[in-house]
N, C-alpha and C positions, 0 to 999 in steps of 0.2 A: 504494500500500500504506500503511497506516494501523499506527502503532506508538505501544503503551501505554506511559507514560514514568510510571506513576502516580498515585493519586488519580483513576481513572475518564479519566485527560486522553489523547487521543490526538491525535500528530499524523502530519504526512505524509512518511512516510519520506526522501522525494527534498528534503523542505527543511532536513531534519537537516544542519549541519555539523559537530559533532563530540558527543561525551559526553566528562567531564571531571570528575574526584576530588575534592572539595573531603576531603580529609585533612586533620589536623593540620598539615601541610607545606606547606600551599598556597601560593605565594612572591607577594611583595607585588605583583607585576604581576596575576597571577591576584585577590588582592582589589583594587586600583586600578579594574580592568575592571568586577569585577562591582556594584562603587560606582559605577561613572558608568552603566551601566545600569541600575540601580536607581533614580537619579536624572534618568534619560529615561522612566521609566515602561514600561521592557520587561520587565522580570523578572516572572513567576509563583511563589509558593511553593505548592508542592504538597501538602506536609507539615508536623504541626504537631510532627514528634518531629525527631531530629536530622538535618539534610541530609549526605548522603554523596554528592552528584554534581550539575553542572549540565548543561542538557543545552542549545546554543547552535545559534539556528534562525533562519532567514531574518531573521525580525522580533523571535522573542522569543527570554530566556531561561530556562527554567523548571528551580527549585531542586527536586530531587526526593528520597527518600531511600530512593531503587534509586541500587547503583554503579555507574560506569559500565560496569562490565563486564556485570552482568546486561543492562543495557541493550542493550550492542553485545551481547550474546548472541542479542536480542530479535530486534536490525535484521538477524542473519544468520541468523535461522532462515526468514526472509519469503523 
């Protein structure tokens, strides 16, 4: 099953491991992480307005600006 995570990008459900907030809150392990991914060259931005979620997959991780909850709204309606 194939899930739209935004900007036309779809991936494959089964390689999704989680959806996740990027809030004003986001505690500094949550940016730590998404800084050394960034700097392996796995991140996607998807969106050129504000990001509100990232969505973390086998190999990549793509910054989207769907929440995470639309998102897992997505993966449970499949």
């Amino acid at each position: 099953m194939l899930l739209h995570i935004g900007e036309g990008t779809l991936v494959r459900a089964r390689e999704v491991i989680g959806f996740f907030d990027l809030d004003g809150s986001s505690g500094e392990m949550t940016k730590e992480f998404l800084h050394k991914k960034e700097k392996e060259g796995v991140t996607e931005l998807l969106t050129t307005d504000i990001p509100r979620a990232f969505v973390l997959t086998d190999e990549k991780v793509y910054i989207t600006r769907l929440s995470a909850t639309t998102l897992r709204g997505r993966a449970e309606e499949k």
